[in-house]
ZARO-451982 format. One record per atom (N, C-alpha, C, O): residue number from 1; residue in one letter; atom name; x, y, z. Coordinates in steps of 0.001 Angstrom, whole numbers, plus 500000, padded with zeros to 6 digits. Layout:
% residues N
- NUM;a;CA;X;Y;Z
...
END
This chain:
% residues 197
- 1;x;N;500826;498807;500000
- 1;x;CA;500000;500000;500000
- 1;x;C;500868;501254;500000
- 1;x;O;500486;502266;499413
- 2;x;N;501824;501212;500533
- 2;x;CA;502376;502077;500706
- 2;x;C;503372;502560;499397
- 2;x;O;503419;503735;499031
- 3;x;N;504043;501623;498845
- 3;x;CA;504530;501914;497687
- 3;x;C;503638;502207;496651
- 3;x;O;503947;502925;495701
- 4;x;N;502169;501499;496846
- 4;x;CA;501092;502501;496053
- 4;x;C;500958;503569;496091
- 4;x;O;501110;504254;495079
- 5;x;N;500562;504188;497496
- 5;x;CA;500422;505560;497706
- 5;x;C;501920;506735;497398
- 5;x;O;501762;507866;496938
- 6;x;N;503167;506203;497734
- 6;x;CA;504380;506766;497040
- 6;x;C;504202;506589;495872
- 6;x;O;503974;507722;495450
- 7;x;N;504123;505510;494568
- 7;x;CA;504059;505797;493081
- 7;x;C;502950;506758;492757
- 7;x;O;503203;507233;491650
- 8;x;N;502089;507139;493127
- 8;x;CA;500888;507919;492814
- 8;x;C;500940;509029;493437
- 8;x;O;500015;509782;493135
- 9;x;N;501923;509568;494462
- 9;x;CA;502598;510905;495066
- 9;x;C;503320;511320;493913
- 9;x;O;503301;512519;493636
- 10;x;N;503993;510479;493151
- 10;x;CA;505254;510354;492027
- 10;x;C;504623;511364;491266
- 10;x;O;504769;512566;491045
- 11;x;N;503614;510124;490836
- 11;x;CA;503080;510722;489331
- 11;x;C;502376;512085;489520
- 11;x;O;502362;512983;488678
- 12;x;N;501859;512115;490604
- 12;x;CA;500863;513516;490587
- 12;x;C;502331;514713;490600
- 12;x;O;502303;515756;489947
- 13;x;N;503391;514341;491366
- 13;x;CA;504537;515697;491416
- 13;x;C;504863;515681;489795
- 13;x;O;504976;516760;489213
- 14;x;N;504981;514683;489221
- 14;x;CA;505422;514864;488066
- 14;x;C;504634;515837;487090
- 14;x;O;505080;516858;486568
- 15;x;N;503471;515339;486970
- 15;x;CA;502108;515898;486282
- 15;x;C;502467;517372;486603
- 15;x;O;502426;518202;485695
- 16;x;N;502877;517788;488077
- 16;x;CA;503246;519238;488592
- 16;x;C;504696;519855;487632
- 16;x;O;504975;520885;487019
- 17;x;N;505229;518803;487882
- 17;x;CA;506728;519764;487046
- 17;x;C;506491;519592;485942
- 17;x;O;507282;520236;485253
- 18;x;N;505600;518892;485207
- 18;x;CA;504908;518948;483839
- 18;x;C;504419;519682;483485
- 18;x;O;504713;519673;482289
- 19;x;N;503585;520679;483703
- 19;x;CA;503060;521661;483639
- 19;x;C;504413;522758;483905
- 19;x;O;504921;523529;483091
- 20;x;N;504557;522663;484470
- 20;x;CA;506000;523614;484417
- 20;x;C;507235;523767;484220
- 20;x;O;508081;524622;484486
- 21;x;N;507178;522403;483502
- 21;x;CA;508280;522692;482301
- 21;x;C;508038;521538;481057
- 21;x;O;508360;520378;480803
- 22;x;N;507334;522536;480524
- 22;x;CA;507030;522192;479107
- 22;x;C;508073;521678;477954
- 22;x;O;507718;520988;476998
- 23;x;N;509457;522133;478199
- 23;x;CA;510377;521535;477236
- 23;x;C;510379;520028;477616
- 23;x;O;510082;519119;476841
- 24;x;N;510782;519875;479013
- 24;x;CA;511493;517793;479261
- 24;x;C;510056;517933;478700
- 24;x;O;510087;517598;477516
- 25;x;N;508850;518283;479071
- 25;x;CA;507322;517447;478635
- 25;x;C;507225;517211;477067
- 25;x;O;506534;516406;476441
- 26;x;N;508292;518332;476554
- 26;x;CA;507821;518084;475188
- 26;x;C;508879;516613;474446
- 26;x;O;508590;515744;473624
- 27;x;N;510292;516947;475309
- 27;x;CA;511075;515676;474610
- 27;x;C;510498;514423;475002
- 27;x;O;510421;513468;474229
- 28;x;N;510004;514403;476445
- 28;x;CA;509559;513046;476799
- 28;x;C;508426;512798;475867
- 28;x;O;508527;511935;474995
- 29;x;N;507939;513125;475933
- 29;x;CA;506769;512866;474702
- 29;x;C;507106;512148;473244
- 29;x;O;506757;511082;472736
- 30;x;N;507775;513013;472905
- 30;x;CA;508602;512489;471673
- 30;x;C;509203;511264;471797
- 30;x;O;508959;510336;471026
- 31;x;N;510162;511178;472940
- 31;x;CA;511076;509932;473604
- 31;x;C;509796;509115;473341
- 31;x;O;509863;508469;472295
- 32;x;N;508442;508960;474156
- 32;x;CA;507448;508033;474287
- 32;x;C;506873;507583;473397
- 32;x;O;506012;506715;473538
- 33;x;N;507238;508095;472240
- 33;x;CA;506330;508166;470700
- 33;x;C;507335;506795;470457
- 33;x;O;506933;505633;470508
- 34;x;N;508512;507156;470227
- 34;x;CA;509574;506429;469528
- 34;x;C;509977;505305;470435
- 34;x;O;510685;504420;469955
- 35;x;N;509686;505251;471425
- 35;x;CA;509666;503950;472302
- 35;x;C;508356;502991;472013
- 35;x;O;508414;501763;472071
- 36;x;N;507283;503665;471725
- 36;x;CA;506473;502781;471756
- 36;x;C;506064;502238;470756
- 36;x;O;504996;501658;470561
- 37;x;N;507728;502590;469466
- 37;x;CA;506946;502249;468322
- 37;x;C;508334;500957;468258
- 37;x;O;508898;500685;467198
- 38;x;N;508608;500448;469289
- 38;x;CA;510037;499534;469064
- 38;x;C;509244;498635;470527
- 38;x;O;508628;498894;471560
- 39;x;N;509928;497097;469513
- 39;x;CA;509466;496158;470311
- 39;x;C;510615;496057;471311
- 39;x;O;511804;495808;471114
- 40;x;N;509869;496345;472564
- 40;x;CA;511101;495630;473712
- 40;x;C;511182;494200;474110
- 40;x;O;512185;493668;474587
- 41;x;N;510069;493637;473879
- 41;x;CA;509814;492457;474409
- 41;x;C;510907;491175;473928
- 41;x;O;511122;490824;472768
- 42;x;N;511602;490520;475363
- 42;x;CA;512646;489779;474989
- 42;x;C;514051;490324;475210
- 42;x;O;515012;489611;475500
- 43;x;N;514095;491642;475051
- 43;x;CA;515214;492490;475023
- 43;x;C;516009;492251;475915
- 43;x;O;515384;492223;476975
- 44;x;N;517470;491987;476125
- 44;x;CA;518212;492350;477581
- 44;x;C;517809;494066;477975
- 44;x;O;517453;494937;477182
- 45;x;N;518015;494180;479523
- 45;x;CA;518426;495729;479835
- 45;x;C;519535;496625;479066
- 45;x;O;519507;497855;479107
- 46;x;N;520458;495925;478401
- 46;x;CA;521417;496590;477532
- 46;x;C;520381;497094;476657
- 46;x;O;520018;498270;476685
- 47;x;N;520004;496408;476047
- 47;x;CA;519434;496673;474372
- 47;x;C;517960;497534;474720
- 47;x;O;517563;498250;473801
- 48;x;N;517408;497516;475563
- 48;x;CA;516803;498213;475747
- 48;x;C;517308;500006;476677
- 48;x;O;516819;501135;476722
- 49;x;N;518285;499442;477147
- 49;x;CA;518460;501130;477751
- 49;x;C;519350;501610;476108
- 49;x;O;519197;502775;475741
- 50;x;N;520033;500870;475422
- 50;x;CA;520738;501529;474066
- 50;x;C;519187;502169;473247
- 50;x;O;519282;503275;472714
- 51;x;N;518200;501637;473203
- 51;x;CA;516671;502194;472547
- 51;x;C;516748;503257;472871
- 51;x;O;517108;504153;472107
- 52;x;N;516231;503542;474849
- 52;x;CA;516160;504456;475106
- 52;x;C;517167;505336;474769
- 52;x;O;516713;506433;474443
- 53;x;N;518147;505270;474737
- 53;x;CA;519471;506512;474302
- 53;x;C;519473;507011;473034
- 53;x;O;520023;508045;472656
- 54;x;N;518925;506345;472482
- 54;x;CA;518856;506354;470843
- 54;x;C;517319;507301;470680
- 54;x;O;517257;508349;470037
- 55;x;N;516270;506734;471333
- 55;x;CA;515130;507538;471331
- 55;x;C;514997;509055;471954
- 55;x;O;514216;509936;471595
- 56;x;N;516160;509105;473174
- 56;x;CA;516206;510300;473309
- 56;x;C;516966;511534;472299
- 56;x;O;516318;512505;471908
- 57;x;N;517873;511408;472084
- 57;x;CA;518914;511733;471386
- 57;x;C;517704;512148;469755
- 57;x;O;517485;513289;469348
- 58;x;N;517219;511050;469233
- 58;x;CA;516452;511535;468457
- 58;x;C;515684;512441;469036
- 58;x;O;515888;513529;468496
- 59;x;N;514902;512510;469874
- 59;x;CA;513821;513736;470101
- 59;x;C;514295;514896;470631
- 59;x;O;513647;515940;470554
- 60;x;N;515440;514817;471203
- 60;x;CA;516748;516451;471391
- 60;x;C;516883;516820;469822
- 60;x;O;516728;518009;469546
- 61;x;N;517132;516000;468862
- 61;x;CA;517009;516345;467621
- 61;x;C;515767;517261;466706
- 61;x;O;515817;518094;465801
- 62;x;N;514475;516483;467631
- 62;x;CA;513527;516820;466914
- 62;x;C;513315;518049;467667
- 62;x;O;512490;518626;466959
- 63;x;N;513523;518728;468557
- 63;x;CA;513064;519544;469960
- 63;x;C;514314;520376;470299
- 63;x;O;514260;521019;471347
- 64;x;N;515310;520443;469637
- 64;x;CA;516431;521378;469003
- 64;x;C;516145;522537;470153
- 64;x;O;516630;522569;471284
- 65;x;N;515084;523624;469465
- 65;x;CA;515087;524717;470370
- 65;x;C;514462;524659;471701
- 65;x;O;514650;525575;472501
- 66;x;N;513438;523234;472105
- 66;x;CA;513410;523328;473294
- 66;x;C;514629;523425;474520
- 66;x;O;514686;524105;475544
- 67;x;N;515643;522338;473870
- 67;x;CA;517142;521334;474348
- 67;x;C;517424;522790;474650
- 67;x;O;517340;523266;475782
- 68;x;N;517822;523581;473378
- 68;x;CA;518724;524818;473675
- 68;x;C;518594;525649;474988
- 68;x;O;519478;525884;475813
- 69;x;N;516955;526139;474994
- 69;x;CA;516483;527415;475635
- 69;x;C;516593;526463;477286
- 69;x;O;516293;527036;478333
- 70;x;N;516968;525276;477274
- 70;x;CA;516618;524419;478710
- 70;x;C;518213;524571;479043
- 70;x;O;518623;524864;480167
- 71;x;N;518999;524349;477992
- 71;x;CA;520576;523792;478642
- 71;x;C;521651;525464;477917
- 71;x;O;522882;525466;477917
- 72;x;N;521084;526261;477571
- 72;x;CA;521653;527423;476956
- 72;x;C;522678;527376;475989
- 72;x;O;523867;527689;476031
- 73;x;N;521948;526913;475107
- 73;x;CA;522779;526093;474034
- 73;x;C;524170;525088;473663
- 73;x;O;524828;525002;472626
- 74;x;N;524303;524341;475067
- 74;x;CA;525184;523485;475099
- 74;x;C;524212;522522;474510
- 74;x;O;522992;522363;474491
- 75;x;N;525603;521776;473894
- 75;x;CA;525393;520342;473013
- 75;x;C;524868;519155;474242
- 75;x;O;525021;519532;475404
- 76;x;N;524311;517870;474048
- 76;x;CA;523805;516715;474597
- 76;x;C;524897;516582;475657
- 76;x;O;524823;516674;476883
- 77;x;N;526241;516264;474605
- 77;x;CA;527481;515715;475741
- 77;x;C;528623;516728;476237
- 77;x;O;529837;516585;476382
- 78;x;N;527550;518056;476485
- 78;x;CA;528228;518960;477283
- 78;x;C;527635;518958;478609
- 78;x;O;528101;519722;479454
- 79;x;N;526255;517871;479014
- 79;x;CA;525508;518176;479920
- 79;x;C;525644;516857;480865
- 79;x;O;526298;515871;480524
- 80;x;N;524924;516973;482128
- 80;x;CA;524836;515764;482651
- 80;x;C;523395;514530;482169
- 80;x;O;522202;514524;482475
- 81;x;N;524277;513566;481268
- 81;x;CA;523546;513296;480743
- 81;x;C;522786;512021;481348
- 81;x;O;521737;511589;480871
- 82;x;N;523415;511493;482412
- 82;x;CA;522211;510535;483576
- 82;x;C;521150;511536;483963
- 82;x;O;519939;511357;483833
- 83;x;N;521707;512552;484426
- 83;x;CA;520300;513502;485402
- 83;x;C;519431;513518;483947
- 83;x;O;518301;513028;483956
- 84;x;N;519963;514074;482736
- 84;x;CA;518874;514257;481713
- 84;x;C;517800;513141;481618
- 84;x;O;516600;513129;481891
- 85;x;N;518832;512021;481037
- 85;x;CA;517675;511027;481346
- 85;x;C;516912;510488;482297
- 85;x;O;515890;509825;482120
- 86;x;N;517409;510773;483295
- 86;x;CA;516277;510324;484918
- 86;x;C;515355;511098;484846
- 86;x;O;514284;510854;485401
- 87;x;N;515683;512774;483782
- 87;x;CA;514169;513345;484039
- 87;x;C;513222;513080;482940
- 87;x;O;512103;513591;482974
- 88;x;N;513603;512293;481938
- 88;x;CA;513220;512031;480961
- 88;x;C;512116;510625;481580
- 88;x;O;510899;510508;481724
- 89;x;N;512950;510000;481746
- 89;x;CA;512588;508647;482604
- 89;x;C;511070;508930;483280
- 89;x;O;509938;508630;482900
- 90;x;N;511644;509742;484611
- 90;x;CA;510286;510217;485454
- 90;x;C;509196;510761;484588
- 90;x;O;508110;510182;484586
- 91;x;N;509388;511816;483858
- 91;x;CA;508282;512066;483176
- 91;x;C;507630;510889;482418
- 91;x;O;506409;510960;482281
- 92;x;N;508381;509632;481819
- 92;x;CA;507608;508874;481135
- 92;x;C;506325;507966;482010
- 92;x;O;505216;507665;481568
- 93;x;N;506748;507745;483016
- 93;x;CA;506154;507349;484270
- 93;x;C;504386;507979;483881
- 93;x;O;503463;507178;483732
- 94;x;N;504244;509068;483800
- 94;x;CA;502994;509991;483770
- 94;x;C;502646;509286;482396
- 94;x;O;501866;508337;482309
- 95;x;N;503426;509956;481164
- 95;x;CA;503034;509973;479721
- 95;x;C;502659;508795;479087
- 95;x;O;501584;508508;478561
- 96;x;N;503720;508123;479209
- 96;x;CA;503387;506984;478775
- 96;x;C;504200;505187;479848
- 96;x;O;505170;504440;479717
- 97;x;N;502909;505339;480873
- 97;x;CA;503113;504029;481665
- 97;x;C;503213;502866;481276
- 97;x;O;503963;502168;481958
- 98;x;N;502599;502265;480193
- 98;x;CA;502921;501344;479530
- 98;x;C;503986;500908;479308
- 98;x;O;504483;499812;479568
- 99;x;N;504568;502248;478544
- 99;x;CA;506504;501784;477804
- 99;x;C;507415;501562;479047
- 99;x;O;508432;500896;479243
- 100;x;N;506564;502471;479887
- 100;x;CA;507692;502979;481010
- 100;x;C;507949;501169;482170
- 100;x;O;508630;500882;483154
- 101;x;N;507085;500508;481393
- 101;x;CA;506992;499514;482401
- 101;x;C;508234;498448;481554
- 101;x;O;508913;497584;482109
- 102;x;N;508255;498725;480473
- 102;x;CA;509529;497579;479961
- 102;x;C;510678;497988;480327
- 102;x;O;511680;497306;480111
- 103;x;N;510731;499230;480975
- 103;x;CA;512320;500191;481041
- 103;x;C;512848;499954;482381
- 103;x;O;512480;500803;483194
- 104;x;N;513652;498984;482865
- 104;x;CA;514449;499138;484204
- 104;x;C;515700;499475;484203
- 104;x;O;516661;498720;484058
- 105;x;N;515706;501240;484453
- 105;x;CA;517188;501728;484202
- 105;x;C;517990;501633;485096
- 105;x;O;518983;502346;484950
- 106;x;N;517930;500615;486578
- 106;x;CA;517926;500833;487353
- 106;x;C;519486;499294;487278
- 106;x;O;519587;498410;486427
- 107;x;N;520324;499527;488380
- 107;x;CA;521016;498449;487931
- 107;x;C;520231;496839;488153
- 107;x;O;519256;496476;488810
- 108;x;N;521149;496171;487300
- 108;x;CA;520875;494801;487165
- 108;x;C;520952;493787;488182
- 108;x;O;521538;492877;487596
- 109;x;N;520736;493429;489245
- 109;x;CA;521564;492477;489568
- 109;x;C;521913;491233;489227
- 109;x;O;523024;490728;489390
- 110;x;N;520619;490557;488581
- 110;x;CA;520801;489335;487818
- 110;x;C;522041;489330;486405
- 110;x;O;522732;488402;485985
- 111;x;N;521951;490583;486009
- 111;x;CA;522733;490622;484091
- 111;x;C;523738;491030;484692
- 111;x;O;523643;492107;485281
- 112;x;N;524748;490439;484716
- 112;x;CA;525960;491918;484977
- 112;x;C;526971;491827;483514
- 112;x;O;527692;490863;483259
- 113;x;N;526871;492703;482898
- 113;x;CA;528301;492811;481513
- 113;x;C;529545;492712;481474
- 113;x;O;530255;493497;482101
- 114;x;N;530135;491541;480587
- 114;x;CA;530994;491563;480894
- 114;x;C;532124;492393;480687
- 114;x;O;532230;492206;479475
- 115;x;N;533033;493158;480962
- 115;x;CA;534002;494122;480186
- 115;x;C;535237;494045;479771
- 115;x;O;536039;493943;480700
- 116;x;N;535658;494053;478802
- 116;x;CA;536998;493883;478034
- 116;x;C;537728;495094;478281
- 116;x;O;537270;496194;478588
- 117;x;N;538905;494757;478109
- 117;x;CA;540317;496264;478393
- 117;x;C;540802;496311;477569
- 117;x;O;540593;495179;477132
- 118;x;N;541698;497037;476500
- 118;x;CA;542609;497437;475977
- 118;x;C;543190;498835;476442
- 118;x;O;542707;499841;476962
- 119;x;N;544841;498316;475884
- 119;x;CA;545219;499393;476766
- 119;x;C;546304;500054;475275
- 119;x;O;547122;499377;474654
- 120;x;N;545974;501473;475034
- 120;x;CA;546983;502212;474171
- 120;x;C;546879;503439;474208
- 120;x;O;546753;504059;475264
- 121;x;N;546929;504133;472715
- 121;x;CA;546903;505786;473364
- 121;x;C;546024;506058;472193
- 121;x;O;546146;505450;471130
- 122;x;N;545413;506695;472342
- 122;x;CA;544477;507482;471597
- 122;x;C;545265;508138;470303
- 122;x;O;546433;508478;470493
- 123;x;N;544836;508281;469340
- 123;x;CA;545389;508996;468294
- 123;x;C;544748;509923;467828
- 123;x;O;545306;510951;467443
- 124;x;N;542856;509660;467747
- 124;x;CA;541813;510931;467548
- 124;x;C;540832;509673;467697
- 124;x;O;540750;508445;467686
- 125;x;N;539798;511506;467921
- 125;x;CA;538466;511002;468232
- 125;x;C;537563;511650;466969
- 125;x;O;537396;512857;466793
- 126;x;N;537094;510721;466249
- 126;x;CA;536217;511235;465102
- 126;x;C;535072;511480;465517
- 126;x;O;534243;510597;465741
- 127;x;N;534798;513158;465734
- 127;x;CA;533236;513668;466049
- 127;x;C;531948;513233;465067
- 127;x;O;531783;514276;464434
- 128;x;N;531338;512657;464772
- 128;x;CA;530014;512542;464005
- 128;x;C;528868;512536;464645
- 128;x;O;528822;512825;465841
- 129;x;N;527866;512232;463992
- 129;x;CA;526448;511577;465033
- 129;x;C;527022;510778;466283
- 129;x;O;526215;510542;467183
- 130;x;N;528438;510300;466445
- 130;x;CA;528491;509892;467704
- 130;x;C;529687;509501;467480
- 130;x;O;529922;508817;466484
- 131;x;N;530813;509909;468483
- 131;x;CA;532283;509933;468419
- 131;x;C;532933;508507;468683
- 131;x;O;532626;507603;469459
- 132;x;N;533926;508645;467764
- 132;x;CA;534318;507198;467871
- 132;x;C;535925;507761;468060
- 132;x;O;536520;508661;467467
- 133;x;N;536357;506841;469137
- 133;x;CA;537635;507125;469734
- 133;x;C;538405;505389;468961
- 133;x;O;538025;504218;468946
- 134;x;N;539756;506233;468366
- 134;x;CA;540764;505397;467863
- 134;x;C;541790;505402;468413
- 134;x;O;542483;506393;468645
- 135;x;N;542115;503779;468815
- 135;x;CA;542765;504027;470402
- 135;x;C;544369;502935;469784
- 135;x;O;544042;501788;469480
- 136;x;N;545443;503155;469668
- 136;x;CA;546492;502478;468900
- 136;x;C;547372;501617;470067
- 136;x;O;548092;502022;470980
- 137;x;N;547091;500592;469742
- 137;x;CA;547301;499282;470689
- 137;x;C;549205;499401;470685
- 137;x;O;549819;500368;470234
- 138;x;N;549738;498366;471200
- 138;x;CA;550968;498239;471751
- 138;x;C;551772;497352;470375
- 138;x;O;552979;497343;470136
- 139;x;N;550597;496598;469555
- 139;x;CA;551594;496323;468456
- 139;x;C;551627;496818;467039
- 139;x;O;552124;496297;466041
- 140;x;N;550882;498116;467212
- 140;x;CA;550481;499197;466229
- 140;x;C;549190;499214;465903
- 140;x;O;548801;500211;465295
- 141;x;N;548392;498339;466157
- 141;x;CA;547052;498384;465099
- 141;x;C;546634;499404;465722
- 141;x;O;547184;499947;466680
- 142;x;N;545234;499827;464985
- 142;x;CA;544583;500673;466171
- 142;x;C;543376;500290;465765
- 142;x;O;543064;500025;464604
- 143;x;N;542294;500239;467252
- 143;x;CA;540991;499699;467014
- 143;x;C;540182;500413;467328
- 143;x;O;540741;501198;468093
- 144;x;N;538526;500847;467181
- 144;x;CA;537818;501902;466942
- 144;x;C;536909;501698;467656
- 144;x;O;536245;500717;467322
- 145;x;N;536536;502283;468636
- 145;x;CA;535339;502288;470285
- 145;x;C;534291;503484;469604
- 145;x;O;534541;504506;468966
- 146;x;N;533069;502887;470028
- 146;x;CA;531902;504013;470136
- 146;x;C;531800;504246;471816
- 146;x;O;531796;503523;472812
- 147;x;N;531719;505705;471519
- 147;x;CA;531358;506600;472614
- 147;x;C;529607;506888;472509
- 147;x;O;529246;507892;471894
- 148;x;N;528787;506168;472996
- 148;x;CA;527522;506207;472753
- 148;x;C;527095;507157;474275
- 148;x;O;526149;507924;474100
- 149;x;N;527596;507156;475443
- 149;x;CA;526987;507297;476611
- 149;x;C;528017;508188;477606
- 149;x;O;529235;508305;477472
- 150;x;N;527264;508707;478515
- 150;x;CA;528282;509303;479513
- 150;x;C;528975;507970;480590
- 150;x;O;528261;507138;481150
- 151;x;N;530149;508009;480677
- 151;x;CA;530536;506817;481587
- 151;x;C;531673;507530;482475
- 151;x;O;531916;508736;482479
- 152;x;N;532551;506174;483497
- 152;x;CA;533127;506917;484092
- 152;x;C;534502;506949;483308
- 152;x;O;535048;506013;482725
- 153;x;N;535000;508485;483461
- 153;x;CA;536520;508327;482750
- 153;x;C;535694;509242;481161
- 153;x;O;536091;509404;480007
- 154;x;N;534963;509478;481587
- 154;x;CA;534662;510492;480078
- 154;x;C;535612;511855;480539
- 154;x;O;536574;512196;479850
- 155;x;N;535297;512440;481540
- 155;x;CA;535982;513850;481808
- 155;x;C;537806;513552;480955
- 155;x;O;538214;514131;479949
- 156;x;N;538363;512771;481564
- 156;x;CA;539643;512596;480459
- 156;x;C;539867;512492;478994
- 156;x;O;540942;512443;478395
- 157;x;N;538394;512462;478426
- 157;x;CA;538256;512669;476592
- 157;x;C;537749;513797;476839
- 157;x;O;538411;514406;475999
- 158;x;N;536909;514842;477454
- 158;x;CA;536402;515333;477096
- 158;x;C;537572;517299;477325
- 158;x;O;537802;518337;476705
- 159;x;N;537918;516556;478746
- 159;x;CA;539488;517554;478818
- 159;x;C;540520;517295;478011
- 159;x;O;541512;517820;478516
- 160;x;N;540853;516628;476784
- 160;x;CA;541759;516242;476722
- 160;x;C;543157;515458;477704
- 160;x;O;544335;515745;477489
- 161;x;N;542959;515017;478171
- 161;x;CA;543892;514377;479357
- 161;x;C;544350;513430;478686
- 161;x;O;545279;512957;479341
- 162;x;N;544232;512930;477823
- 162;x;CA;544658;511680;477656
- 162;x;C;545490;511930;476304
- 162;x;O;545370;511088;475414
- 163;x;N;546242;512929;476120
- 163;x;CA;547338;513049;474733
- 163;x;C;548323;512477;475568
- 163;x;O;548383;512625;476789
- 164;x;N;549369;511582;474609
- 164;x;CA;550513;511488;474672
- 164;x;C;550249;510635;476008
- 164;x;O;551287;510730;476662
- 165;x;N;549401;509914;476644
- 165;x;CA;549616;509366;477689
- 165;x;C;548303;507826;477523
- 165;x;O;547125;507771;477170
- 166;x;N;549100;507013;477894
- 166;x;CA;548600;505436;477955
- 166;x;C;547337;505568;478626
- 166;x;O;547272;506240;479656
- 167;x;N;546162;504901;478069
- 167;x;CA;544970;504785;478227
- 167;x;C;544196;502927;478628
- 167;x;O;544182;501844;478043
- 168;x;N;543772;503362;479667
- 168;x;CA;543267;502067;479571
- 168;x;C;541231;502284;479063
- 168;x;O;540487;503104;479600
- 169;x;N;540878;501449;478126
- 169;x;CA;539541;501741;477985
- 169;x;C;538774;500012;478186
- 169;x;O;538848;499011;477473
- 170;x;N;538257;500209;479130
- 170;x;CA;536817;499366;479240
- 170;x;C;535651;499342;478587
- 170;x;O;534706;500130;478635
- 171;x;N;535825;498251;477902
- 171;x;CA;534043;497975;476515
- 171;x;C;533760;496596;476631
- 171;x;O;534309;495511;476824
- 172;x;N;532116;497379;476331
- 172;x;CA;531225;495786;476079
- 172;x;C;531077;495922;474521
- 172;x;O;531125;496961;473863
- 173;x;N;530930;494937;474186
- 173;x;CA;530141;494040;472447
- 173;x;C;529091;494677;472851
- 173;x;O;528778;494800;474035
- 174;x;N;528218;495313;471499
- 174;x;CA;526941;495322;470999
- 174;x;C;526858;495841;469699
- 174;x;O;527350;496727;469000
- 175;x;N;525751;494615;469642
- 175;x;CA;524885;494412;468166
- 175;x;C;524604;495492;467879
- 175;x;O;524150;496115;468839
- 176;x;N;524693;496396;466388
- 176;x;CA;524109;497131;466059
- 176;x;C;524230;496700;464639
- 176;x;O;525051;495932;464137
- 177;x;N;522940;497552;463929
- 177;x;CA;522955;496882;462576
- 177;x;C;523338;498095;461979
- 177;x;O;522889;499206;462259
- 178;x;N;524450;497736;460889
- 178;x;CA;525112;498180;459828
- 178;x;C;524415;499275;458553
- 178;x;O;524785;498771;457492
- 179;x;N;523791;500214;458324
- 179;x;CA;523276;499776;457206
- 179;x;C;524296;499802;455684
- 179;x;O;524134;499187;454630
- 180;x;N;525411;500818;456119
- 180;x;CA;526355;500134;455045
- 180;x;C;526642;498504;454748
- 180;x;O;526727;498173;453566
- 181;x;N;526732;497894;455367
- 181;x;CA;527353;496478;455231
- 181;x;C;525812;495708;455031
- 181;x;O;525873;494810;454191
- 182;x;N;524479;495890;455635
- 182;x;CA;523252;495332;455151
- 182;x;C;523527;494227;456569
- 182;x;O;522898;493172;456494
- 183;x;N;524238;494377;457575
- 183;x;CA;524096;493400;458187
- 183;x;C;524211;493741;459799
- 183;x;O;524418;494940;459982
- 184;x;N;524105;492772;461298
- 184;x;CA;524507;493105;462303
- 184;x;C;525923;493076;462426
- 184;x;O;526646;492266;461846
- 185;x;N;526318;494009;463221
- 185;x;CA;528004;494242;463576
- 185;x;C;528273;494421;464951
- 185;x;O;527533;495109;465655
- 186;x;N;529186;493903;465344
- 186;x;CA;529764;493791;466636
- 186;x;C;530242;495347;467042
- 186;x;O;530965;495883;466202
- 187;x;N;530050;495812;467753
- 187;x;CA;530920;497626;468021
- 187;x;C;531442;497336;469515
- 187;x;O;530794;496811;470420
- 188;x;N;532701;497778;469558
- 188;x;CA;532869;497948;470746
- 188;x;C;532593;499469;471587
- 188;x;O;533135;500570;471486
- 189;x;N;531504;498957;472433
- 189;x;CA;531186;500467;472987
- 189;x;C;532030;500384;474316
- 189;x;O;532419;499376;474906
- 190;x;N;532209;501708;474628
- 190;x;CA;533171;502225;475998
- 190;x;C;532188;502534;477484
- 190;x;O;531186;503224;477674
- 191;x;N;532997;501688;478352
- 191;x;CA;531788;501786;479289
- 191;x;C;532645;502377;480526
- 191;x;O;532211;502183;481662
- 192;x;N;533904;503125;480332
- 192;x;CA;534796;503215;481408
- 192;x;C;536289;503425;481042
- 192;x;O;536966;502404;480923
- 193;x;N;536945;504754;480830
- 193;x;CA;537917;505241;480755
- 193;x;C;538873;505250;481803
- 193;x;O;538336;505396;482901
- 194;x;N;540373;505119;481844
- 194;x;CA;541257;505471;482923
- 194;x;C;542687;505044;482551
- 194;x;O;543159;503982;482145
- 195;x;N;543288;506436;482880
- 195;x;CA;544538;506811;482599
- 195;x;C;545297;505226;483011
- 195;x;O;544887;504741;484065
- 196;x;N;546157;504572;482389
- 196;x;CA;546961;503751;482301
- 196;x;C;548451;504077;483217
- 196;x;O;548915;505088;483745
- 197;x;N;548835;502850;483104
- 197;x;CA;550699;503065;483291
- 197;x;C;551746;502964;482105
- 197;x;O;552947;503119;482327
END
């Protein structure tokens, strides 16, 4: 009962900062559109919180001048981008309860990921729709990480800290589909930066 009466305290405060602030109301909305048009069902928590990131990110796209006039025209990954989405999150709670019920952004305890290391130095980070850091291993190759998310050890890409100095980067595998190649591809995404020896 009681966690009844707290979720329904939730939603009514929300409904309140909803009304008063019309921008998150307008991205969440959008976010809720584009969530509810993707099947979660089956999904790990990975593949479903990568949706959500992907669904938000699109509706900052679509909602441009709301994003701006809210964050004063800093870019997505100039901001704190967990708090963004927790308020994104909460508002979906109100908007759309349904979607909001496949979404546990919350940690896993059953899934835990596993994470791979490589350790080299960065050579550049190619800015696009989403930066991909090229990181040159110890027997020259160099191999290519997506930066999809805020993690820990971003502040050292984002200060530059990490020229000329050994990097260790932590990534998981995930599926994403190609559409150059017409097929699924393995990416290594970065889940955890830190200066090396």
């Amino acid at each position: 009962m009681k966690t009844i009466l707290l979720l329904i305290f939730t939603i009514f405060s929300l409904n309140l900062t909803a009304q008063n602030d019309e921008q998150i109301q307008k991205i969440a909305q959008s976010t809720c559109e584009c969530l509810s048009e993707k099947n979660l069902e089956g999904k790990t928590q990975q593949e479903i919180e990568v949706q959500f990131g992907f669904c938000i990110l699109g509706s900052v796209s679509k909602n441009k001048k709301e994003f701006d006039e809210m964050y004063g025209g800093k870019s997505i990954m100039e901001i704190d981008m967990e708090k963004f989405g927790e308020e994104i999150g909460l508002q979906l709670t109100g908007l759309c309860p349904d979607v909001f019920m496949n979404l546990d952004l919350g940690p896993d305890e059953e899934e835990s990921v596993e994470l791979n290391v490589e350790l080299g130095k960065i050579i550049s980070i190619e800015k696009k729709q989403f930066n991909t850091i090229n990181l040159e291993i110890g027997d020259g190759s160099v191999l290519k990480f997506l930066w999809l998310w805020d993690f820990e050890g971003s502040d050292i890409l984002i200060k530059n800290q990490y020229k000329n100095k050994w990097i260790n980067i932590f990534y998981s595998s995930l599926l994403l589909y190609d559409a150059e190649k017409k097929s699924y591809v393995n990416y290594k995404v970065i889940e955890r930066v830190e200066l090396g020896e």
